[in-house]
C-alpha positions as CSV (number, residue, x, y, z in Angstrom):
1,X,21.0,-28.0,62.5
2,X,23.9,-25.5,61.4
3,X,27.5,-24.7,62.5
4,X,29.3,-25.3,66.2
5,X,32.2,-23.9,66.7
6,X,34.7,-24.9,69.5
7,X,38.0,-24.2,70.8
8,X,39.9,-25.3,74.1
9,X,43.1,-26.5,75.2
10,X,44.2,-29.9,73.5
11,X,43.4,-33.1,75.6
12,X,40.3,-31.1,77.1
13,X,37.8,-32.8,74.1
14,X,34.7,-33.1,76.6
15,X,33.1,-29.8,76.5
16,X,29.7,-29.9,77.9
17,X,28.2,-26.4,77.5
18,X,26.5,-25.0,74.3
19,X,25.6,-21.1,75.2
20,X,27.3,-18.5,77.3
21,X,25.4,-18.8,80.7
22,X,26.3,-17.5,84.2
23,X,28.7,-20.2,85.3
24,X,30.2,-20.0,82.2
25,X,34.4,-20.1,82.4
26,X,36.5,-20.2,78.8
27,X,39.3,-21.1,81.4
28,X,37.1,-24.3,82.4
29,X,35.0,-24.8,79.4
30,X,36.4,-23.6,76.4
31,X,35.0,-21.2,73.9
32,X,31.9,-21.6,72.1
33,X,30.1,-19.7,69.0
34,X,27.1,-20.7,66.5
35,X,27.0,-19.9,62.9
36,X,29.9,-17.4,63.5
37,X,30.5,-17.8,59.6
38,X,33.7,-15.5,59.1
39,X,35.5,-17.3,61.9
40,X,34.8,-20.7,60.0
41,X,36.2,-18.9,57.2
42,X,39.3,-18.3,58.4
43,X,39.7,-21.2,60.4
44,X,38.8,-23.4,57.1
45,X,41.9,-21.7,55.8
46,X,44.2,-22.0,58.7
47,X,42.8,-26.1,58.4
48,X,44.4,-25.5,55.0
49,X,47.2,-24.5,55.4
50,X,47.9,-27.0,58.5
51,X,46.9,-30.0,56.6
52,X,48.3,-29.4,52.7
53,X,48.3,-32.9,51.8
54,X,44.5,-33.3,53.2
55,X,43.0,-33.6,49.5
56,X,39.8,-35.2,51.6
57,X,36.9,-33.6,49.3
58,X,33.4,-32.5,51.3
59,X,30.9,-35.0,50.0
60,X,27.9,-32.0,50.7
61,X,30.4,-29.5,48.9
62,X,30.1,-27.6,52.8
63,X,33.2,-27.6,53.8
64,X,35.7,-28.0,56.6
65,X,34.0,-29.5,59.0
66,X,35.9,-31.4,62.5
67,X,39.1,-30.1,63.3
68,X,41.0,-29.5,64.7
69,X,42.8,-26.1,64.1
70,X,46.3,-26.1,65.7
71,X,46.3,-22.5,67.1
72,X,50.3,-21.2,67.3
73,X,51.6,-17.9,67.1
74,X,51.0,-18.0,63.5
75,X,47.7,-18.4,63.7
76,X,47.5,-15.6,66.6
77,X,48.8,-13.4,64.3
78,X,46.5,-14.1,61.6
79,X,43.3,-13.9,63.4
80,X,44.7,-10.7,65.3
81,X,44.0,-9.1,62.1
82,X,41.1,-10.9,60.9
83,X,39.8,-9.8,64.1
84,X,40.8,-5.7,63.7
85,X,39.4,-5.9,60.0
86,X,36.0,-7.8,60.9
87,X,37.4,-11.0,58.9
88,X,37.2,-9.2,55.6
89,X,39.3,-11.4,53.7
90,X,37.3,-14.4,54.8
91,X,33.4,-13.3,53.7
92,X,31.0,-16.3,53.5
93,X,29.7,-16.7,50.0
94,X,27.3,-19.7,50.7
95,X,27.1,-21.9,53.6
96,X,23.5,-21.6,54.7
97,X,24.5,-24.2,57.7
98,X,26.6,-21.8,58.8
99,X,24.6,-18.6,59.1
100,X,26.3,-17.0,56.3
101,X,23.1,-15.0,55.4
102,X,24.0,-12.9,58.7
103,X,27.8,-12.9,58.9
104,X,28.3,-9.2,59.3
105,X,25.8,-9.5,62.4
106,X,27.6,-12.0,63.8
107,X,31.2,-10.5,63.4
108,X,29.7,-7.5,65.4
109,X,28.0,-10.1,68.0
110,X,31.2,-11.8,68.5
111,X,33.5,-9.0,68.4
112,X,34.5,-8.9,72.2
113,X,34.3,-13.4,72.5
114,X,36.7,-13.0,69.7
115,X,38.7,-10.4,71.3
116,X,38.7,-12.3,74.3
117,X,39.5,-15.7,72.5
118,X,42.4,-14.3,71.0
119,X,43.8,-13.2,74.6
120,X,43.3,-16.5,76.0
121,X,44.7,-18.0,73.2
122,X,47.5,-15.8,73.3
123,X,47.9,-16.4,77.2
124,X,48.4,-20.1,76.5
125,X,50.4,-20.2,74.3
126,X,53.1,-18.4,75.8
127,X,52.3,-21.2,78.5
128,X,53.3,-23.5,76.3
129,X,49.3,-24.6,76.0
130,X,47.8,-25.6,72.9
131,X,44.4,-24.2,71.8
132,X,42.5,-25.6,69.4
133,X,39.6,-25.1,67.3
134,X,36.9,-27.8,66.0
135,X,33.7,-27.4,64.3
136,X,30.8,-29.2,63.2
137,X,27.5,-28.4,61.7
């Protein structure tokens, strides 16, 4: 049990892999982390901030969980930074399920998926692509 996290291009929801193995393609299969805390952070926000009228509360007081995140050029921008500063404005204070009690190891861990999730994300959107981000735990 604990935190998935997901992102691919929209309309490609069957993703089939749950580690980083040989074969493994973001082109083909998307990004995947586990209890990357931080990143839930900030994508919990961006969820926010996409969906103000969402006043759906958490029944387990948890948090965002599904998606998706919209990822746009706003977004890009955002995480660019949360990225460079090791998500500093976006620090876990609970969420066991999420491996917050080992954030800061996993914002090191994840440092160059992140760096290369943002590239990819960039590169599709200037495609005219959609990313986007879903979660569950």
């Amino acid at each position: 049990m604990g935190l998935d996290q997901y992102a691919h291009l929209r309309g490609q929801d069957d993703l089939s892999f749950n580690s980083y193995d040989d074969d493994y393609n973001p082109e083909k299969d998307g990004f995947y982390w586990r209890k990357h805390a931080r990143l839930q952070q900030f994508m919990a926000a961006m969820y926010s901030e996409q969906n103000p009228n969402n006043n759906e509360d958490d029944d387990y007081g948890l948090g965002f969980n599904g998606g998706p995140v919209i990822i746009d050029s706003k977004v890009l921008s955002k995480l660019e930074h949360a990225i460079d500063t090791e998500y500093h404005d976006y620090i876990a204070t609970d969420g066991f399920f999420w491996g917050q009690q080992y954030q800061e190891e996993q914002v090191k861990n994840y440092k160059e998926i992140d760096k290369q999730f943002l590239q990819w994300c960039k590169d599709q959107v200037s495609k005219g692509n959609i990313p986007e981000y879903h979660c569950s735990w």
